[in-house]
N, CA and C atoms of all chains as a GROMACS GRO file, in nm:
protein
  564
    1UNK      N    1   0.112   3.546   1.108
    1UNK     CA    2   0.085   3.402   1.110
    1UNK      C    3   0.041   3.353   0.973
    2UNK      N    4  -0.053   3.423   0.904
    2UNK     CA    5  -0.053   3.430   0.769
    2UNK      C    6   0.080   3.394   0.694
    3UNK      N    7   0.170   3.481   0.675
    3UNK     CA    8   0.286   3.479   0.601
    3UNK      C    9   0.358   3.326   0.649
    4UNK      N   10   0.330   3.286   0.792
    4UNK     CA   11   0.424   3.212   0.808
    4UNK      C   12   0.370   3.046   0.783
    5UNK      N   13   0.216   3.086   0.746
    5UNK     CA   14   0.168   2.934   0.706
    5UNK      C   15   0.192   2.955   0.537
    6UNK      N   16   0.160   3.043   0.473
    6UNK     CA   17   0.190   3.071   0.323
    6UNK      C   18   0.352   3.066   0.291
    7UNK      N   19   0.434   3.076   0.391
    7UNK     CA   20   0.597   2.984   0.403
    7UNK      C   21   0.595   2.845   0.407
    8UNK      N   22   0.527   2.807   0.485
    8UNK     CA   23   0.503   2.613   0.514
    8UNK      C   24   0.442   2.580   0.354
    9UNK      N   25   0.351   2.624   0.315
    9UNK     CA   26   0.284   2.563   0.197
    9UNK      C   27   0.358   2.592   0.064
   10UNK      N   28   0.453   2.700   0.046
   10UNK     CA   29   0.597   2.731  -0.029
   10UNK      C   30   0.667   2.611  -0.034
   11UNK      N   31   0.700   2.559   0.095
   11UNK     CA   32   0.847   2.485   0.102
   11UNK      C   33   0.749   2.360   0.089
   12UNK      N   34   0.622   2.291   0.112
   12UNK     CA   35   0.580   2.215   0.056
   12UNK      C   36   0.577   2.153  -0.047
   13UNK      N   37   0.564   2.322  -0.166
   13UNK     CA   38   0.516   2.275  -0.269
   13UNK      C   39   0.683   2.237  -0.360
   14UNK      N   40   0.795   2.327  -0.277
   14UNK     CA   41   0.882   2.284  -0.338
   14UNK      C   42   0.963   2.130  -0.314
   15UNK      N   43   0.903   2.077  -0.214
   15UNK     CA   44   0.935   1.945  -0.178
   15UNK      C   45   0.857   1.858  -0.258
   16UNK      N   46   0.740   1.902  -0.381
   16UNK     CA   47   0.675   1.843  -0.479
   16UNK      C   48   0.791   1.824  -0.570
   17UNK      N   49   0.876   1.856  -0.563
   17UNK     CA   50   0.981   1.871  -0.730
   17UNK      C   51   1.043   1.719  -0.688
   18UNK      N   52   1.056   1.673  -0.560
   18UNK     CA   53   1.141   1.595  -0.550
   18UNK      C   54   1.040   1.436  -0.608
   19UNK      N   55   0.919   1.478  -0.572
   19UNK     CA   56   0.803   1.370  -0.640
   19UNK      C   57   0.776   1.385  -0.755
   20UNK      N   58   0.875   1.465  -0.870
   20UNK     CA   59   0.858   1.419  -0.985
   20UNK      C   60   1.037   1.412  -1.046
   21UNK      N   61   1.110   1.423  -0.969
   21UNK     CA   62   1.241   1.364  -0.998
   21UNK      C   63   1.269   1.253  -0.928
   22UNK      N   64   1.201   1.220  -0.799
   22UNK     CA   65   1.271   1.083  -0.731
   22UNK      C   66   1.290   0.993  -0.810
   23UNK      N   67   1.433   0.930  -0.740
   23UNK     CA   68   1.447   0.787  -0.867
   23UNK      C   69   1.362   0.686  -0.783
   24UNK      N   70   1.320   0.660  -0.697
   24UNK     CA   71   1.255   0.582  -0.620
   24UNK      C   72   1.132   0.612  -0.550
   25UNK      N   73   1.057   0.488  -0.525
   25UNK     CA   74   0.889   0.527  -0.510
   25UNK      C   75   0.933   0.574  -0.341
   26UNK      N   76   1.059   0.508  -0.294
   26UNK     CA   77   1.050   0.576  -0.115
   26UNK      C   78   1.072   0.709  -0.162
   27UNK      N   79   1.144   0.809  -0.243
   27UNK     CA   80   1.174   0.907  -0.243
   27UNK      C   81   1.016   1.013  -0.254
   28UNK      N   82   0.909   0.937  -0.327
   28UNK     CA   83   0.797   0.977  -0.356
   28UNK      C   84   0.731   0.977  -0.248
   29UNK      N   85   0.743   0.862  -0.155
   29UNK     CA   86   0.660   0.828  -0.056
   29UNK      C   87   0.698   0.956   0.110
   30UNK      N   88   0.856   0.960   0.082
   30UNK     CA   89   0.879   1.105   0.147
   30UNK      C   90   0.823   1.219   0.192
   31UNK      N   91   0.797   1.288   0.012
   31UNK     CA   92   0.720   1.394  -0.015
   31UNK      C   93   0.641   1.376   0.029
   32UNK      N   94   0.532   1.273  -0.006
   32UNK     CA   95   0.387   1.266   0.034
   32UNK      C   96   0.392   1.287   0.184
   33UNK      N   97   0.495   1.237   0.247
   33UNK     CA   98   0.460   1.259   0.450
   33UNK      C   99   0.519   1.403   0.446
   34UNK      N  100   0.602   1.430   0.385
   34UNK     CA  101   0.666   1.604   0.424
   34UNK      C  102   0.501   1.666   0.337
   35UNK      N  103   0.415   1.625   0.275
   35UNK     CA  104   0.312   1.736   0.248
   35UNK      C  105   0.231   1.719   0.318
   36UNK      N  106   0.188   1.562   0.425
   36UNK     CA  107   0.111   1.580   0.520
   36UNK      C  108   0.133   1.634   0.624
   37UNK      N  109   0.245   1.638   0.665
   37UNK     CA  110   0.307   1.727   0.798
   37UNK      C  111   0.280   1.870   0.722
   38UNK      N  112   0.366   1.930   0.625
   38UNK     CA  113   0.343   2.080   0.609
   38UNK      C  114   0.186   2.125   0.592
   39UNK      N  115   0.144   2.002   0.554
   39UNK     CA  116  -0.034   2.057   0.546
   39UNK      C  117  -0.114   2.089   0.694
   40UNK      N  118  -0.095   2.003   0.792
   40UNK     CA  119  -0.094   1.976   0.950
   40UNK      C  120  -0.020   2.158   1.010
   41UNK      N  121   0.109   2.220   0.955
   41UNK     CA  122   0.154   2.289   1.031
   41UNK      C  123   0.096   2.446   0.944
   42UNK      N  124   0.062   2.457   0.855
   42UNK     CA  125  -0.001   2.535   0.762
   42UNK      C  126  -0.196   2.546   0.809
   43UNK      N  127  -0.229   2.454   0.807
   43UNK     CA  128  -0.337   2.448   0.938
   43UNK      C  129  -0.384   2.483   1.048
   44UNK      N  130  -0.268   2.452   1.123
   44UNK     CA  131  -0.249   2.509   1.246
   44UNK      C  132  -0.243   2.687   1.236
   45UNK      N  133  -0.104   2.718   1.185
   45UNK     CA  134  -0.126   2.824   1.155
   45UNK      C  135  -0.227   2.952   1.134
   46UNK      N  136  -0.327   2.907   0.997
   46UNK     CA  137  -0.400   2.966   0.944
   46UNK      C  138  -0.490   2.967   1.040
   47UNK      N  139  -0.554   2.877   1.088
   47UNK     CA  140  -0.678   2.842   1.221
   47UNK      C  141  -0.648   2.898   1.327
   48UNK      N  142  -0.528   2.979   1.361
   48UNK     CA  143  -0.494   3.052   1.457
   48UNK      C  144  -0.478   3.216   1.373
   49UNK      N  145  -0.486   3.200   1.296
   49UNK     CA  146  -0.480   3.321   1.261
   49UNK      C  147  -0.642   3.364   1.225
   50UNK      N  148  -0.704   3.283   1.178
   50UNK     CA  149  -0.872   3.342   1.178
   50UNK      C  150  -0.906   3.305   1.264
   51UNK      N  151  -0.891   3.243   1.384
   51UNK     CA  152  -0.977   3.212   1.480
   51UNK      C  153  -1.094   3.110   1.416
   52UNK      N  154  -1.083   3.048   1.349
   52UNK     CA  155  -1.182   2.959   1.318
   52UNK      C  156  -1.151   2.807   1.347
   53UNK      N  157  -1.202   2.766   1.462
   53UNK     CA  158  -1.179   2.636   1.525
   53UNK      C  159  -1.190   2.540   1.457
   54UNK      N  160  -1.294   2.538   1.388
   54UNK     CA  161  -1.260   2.395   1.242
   54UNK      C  162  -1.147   2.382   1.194
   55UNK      N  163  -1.014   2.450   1.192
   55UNK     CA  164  -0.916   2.413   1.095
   55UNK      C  165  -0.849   2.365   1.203
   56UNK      N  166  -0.848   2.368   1.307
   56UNK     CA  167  -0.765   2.250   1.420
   56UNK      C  168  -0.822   2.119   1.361
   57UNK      N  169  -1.007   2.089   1.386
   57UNK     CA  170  -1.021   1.981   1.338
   57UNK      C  171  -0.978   1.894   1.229
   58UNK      N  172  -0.962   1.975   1.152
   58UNK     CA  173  -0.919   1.911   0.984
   58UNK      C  174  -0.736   1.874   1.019
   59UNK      N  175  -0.672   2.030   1.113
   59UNK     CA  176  -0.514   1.926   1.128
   59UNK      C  177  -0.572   1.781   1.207
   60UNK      N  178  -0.600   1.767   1.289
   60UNK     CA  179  -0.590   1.667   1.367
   60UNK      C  180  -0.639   1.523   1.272
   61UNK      N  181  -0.738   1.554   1.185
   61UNK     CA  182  -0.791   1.480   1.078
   61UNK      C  183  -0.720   1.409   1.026
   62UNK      N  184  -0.617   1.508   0.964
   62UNK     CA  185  -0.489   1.522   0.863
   62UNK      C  186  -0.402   1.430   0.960
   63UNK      N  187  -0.394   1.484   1.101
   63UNK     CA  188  -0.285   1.391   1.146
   63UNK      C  189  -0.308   1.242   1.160
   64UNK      N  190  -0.398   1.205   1.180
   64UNK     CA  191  -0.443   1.074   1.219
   64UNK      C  192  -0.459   0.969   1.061
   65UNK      N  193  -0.492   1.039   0.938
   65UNK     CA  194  -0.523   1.000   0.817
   65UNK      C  195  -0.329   0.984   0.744
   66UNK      N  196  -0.265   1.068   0.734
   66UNK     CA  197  -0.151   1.066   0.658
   66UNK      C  198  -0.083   1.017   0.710
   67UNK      N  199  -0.073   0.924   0.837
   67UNK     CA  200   0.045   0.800   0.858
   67UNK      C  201  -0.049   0.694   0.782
   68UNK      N  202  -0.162   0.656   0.767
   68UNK     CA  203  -0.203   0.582   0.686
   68UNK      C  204  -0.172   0.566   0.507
   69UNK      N  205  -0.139   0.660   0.511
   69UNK     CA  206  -0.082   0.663   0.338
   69UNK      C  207   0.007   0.568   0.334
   70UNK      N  208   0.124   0.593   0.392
   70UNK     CA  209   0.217   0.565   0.412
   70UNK      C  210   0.262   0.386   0.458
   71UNK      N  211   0.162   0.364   0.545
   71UNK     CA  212   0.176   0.275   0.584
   71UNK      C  213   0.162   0.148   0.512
   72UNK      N  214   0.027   0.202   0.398
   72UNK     CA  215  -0.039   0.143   0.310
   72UNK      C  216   0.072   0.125   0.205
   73UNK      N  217   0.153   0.223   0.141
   73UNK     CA  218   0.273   0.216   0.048
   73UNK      C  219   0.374   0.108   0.088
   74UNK      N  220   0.441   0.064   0.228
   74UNK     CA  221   0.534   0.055   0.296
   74UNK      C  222   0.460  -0.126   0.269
   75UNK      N  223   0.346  -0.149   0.309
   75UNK     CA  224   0.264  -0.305   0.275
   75UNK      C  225   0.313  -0.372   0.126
   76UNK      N  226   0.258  -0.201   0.045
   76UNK     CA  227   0.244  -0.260  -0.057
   76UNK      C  228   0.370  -0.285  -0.143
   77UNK      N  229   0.469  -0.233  -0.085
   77UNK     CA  230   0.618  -0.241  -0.156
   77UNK      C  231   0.674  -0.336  -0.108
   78UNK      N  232   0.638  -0.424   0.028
   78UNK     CA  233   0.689  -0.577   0.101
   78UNK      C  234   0.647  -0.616   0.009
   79UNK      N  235   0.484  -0.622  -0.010
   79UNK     CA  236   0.447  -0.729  -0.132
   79UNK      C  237   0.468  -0.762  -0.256
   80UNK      N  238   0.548  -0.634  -0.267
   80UNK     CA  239   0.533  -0.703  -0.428
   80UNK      C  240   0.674  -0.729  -0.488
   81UNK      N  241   0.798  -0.721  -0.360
   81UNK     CA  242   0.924  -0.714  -0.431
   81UNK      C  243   0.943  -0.891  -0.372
   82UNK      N  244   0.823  -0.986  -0.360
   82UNK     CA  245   0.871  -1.100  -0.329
   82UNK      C  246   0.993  -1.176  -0.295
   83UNK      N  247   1.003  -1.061  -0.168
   83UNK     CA  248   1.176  -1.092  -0.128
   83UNK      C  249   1.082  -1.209   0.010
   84UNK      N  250   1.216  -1.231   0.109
   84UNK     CA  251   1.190  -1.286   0.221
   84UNK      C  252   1.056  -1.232   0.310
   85UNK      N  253   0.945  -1.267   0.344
   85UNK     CA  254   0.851  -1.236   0.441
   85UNK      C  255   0.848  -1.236   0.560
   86UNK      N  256   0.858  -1.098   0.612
   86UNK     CA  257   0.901  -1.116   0.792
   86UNK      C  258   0.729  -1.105   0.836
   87UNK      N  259   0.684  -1.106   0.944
   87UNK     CA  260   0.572  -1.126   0.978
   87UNK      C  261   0.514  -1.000   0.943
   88UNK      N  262   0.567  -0.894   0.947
   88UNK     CA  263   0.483  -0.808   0.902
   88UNK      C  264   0.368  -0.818   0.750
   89UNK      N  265   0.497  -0.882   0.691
   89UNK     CA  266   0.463  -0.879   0.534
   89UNK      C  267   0.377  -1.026   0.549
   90UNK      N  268   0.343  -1.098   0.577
   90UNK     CA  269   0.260  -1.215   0.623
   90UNK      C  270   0.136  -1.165   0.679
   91UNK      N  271   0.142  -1.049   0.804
   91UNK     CA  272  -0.004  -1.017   0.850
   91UNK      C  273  -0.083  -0.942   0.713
   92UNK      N  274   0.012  -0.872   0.670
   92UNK     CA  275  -0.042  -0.781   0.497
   92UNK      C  276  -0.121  -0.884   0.453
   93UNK      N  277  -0.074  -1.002   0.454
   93UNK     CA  278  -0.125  -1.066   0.306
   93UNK      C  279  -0.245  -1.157   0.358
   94UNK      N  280  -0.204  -1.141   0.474
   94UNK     CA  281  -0.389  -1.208   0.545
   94UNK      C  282  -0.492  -1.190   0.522
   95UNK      N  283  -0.055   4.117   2.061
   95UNK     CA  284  -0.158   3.967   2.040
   95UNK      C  285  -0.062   3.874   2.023
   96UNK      N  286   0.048   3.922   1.907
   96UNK     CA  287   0.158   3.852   1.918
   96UNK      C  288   0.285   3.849   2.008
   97UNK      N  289   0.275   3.776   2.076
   97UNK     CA  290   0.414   3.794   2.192
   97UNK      C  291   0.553   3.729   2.112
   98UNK      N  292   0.617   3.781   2.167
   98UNK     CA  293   0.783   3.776   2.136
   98UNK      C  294   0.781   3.579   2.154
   99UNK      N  295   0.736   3.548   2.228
   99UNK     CA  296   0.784   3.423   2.240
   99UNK      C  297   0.748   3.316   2.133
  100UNK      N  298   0.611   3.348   2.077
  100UNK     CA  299   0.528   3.270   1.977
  100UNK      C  300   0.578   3.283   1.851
  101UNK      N  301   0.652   3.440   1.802
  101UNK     CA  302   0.745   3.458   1.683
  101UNK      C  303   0.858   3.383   1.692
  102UNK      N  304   0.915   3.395   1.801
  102UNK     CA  305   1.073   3.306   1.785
  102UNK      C  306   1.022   3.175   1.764
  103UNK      N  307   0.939   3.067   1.843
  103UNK     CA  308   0.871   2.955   1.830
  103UNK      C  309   0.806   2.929   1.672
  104UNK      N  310   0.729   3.043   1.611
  104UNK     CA  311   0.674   2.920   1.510
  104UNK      C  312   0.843   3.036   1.368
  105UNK      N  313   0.857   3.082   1.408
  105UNK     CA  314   1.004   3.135   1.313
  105UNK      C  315   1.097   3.004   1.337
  106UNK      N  316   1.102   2.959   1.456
  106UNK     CA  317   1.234   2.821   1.461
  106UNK      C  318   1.170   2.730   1.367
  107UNK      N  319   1.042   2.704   1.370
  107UNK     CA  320   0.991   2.599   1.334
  107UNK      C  321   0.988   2.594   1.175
  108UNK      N  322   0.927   2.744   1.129
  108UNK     CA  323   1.001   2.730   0.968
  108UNK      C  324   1.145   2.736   0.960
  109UNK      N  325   1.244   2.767   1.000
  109UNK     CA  326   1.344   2.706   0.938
  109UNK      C  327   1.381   2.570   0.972
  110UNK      N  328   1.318   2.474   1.025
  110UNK     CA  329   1.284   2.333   0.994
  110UNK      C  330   1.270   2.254   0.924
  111UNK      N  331   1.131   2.328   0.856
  111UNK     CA  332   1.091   2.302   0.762
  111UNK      C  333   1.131   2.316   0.649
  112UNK      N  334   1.172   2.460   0.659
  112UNK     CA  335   1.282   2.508   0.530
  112UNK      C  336   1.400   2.404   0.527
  113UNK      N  337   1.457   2.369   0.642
  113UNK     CA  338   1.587   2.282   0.638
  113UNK      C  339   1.547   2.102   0.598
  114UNK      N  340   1.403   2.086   0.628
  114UNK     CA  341   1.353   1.976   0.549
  114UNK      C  342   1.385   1.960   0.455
  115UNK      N  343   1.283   2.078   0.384
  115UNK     CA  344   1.261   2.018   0.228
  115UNK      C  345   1.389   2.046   0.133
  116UNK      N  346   1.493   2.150   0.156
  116UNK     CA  347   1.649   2.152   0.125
  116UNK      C  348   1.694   2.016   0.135
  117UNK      N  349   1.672   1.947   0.237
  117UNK     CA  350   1.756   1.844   0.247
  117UNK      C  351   1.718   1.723   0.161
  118UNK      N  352   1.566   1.726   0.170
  118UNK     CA  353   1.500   1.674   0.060
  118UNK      C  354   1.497   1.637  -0.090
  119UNK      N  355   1.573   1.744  -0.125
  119UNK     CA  356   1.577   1.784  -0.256
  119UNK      C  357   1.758   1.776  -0.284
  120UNK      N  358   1.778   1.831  -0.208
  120UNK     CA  359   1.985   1.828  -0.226
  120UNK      C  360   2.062   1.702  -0.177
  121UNK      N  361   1.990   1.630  -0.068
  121UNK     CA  362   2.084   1.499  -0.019
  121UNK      C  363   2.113   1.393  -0.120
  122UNK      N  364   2.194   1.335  -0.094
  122UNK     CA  365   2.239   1.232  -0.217
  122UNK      C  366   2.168   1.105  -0.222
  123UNK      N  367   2.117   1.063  -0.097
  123UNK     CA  368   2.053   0.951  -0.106
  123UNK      C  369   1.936   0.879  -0.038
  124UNK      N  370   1.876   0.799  -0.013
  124UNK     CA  371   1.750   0.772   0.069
  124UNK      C  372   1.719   0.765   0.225
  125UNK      N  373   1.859   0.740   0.327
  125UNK     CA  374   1.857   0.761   0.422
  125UNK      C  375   1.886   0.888   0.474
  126UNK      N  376   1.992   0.949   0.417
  126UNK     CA  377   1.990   1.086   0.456
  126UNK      C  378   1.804   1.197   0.434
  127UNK      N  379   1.786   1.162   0.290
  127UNK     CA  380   1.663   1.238   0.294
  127UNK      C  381   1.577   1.239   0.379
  128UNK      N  382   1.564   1.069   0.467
  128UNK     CA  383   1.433   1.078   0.569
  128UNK      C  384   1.478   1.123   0.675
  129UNK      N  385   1.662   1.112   0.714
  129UNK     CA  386   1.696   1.204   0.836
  129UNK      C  387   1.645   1.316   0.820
  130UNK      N  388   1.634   1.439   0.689
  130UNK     CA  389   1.621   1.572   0.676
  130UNK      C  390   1.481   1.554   0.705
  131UNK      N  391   1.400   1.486   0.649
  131UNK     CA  392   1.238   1.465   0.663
  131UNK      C  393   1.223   1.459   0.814
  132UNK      N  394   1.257   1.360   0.906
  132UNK     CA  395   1.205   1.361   1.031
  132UNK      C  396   1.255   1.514   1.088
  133UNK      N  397   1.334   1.604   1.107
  133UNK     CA  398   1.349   1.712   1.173
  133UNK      C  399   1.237   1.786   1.100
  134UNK      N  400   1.213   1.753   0.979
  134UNK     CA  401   1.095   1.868   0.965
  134UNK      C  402   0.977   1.850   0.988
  135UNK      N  403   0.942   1.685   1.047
  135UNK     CA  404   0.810   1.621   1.078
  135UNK      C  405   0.801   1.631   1.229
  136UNK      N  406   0.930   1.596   1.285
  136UNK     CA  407   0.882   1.654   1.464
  136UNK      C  408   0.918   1.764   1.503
  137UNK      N  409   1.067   1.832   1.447
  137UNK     CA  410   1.069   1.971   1.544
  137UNK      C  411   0.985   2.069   1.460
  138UNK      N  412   0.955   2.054   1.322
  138UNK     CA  413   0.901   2.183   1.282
  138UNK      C  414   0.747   2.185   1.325
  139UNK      N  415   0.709   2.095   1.324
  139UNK     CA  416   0.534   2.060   1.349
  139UNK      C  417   0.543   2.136   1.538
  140UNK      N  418   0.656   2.119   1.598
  140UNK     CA  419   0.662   2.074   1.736
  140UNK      C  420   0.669   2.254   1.804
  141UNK      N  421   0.768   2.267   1.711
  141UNK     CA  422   0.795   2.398   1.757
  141UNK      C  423   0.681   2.511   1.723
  142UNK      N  424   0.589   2.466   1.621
  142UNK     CA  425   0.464   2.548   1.579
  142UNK      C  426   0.409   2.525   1.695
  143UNK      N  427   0.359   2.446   1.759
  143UNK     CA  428   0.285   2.413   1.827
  143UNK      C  429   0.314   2.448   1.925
  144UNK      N  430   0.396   2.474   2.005
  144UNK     CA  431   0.523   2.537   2.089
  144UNK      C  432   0.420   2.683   2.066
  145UNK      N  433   0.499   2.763   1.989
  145UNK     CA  434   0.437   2.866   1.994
  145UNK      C  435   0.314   2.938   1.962
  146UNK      N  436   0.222   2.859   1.889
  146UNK     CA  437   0.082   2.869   1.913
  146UNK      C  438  -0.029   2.806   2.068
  147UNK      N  439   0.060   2.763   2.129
  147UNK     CA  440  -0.001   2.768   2.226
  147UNK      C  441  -0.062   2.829   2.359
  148UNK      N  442   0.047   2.935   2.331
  148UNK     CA  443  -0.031   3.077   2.407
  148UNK      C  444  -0.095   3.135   2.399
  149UNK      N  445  -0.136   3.136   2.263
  149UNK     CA  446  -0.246   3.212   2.148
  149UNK      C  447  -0.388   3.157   2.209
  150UNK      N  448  -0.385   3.013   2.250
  150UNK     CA  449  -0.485   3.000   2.230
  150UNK      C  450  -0.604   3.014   2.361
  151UNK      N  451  -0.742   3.051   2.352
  151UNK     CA  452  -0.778   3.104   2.465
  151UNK      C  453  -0.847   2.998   2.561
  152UNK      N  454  -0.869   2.841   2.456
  152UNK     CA  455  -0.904   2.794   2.597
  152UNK      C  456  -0.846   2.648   2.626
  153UNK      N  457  -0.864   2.591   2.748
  153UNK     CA  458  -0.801   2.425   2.765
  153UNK      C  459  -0.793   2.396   2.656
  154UNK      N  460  -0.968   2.339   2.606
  154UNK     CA  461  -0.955   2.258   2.542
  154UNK      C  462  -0.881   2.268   2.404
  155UNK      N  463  -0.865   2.384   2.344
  155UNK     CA  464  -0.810   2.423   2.177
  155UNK      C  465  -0.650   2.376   2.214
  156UNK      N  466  -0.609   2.374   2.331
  156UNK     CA  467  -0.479   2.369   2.370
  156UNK      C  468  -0.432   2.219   2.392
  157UNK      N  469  -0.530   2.153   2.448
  157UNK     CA  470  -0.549   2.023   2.448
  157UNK      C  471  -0.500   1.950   2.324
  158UNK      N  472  -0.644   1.999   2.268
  158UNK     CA  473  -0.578   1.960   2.096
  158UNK      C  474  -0.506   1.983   2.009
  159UNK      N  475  -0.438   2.091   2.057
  159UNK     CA  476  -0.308   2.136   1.965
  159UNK      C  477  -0.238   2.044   2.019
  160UNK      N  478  -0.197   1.997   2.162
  160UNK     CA  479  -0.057   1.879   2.196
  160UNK      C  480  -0.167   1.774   2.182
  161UNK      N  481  -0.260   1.743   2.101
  161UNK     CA  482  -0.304   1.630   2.068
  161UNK      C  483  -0.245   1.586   1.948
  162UNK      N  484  -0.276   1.691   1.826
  162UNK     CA  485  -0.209   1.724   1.716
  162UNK      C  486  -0.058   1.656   1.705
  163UNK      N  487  -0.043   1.738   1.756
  163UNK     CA  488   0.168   1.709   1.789
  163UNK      C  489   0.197   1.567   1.846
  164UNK      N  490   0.109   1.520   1.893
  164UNK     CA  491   0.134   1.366   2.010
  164UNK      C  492   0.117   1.275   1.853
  165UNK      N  493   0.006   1.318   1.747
  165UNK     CA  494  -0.073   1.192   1.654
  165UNK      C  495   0.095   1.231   1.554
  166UNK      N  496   0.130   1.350   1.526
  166UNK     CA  497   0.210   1.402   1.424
  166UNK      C  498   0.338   1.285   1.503
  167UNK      N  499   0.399   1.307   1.621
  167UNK     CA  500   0.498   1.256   1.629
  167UNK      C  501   0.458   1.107   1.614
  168UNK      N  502   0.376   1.070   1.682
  168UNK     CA  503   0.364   0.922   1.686
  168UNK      C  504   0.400   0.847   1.567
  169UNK      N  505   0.284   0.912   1.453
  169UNK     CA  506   0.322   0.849   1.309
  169UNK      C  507   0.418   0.864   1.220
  170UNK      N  508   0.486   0.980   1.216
  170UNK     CA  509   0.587   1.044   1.183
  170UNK      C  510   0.750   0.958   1.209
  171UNK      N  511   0.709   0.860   1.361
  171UNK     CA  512   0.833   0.803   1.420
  171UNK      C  513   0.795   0.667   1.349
  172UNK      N  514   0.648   0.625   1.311
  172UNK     CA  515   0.633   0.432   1.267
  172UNK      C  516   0.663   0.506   1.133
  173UNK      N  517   0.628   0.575   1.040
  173UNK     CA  518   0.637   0.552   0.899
  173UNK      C  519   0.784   0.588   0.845
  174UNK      N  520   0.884   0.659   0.961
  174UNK     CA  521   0.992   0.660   0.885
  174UNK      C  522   1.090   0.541   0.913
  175UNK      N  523   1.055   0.450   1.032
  175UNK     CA  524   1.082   0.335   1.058
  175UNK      C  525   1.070   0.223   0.879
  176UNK      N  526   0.921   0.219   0.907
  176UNK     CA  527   0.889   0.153   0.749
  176UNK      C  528   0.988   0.178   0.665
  177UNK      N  529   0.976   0.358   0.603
  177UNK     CA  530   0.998   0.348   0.463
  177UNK      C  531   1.142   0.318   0.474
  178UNK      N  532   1.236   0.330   0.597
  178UNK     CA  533   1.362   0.294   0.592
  178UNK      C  534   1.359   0.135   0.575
  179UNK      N  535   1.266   0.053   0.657
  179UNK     CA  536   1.314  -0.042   0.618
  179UNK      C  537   1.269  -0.089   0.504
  180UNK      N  538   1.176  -0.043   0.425
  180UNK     CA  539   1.128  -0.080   0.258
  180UNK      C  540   1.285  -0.060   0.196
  181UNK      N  541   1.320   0.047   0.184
  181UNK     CA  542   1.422   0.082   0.134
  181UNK      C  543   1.553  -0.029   0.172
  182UNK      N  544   1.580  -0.048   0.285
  182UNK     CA  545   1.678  -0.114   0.322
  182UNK      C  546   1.616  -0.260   0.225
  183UNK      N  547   1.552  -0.290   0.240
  183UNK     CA  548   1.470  -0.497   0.174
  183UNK      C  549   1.512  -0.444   0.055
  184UNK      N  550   1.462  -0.362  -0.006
  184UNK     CA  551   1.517  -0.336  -0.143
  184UNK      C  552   1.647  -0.327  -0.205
  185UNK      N  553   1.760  -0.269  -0.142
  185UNK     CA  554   1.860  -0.344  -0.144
  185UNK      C  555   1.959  -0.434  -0.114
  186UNK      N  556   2.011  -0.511  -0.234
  186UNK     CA  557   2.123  -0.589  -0.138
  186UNK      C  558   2.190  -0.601  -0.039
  187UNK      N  559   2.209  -0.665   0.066
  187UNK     CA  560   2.311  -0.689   0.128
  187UNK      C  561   2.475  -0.636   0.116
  188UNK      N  562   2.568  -0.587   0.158
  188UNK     CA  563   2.708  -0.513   0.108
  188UNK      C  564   2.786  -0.622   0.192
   0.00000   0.00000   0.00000
């Protein structure tokens, strides 16, 4: 279980390459959710492999915190390409 | 300790992940990448969880592992909604 969370955090880190070649901030914004998920399943993992119940807490942490990244990026890219405002991009700016 | 069933389960689940971040890095363009991203945000997270769940010895740790997986899919399904449609506002019309 070891080996197979130290696989998740591998293919993580190689999904970092794509956050310093993306031509685009969605391509960046990607990575960042593929490292909160691999961080969440690398977690899991490891916390089952020591038996130490805190690292469930911290995935579940992780899970509830890293759609917020995201969400926050997704606001802030309506706002600022001052295209048409659908209500979403209207409640943002409230 | 380890049963046959929990290896095939979190083994499917890295090559998920593995097939993520490949796709991540090799696809040509912004919608395909978040197709490769979501298989590695719900089945790979899904299928860990899948097979760590036998492992574990009581309700409640089990509870929260398909708690885990319920917050992972939930957000996983609104933020790739978003960044597709950031992406889509961003470009023109065809």
């Amino acid at each position: 279980m070891l080996s197979a969370g130290a696989f998740i955090v591998l293919m993580v880190a190689l999904g970092l390459v794509r956050v310093a070649r993306g031509p685009g901030r969605a391509e960046r914004m990607m990575a960042a959710q593929l490292l909160g998920t691999g961080a969440i399943g690398a977690l899991l993992l490891f916390g089952a492999a020591s038996g130490d119940g805190a690292m469930f807490d911290v995935a579940l942490t992780l899970a509830l915190l890293s759609a917020f990244a995201s969400i926050a990026f997704v606001k802030f890219a309506l706002r600022q390409d001052h295209q048409v405002p659908d209500d979403d991009a209207v409640e943002g700016a409230r | 300790m380890l049963d046959a069933f929990s290896v095939v389960a979190i083994v499917a689940g890295l090559v998920f992940f593995l097939a993520g971040t490949v796709g991540l890095l090799r696809f040509p363009d912004a919608y395909t990448r978040l197709h490769a991203l979501t298989k590695a945000d719900n089945l790979g997270v899904a299928l860990v969880v899948i097979g760590l769940l036998p492992q574990m010895d009581g309700l409640l740790a089990a509870l929260k592992l398909v708690l885990v997986w319920l917050l992972v899919m939930l957000s996983s399904a609104a933020v790739s909604q978003l960044i597709a449609r950031s992406v889509r506002r961003r470009e023109p019309c065809e």
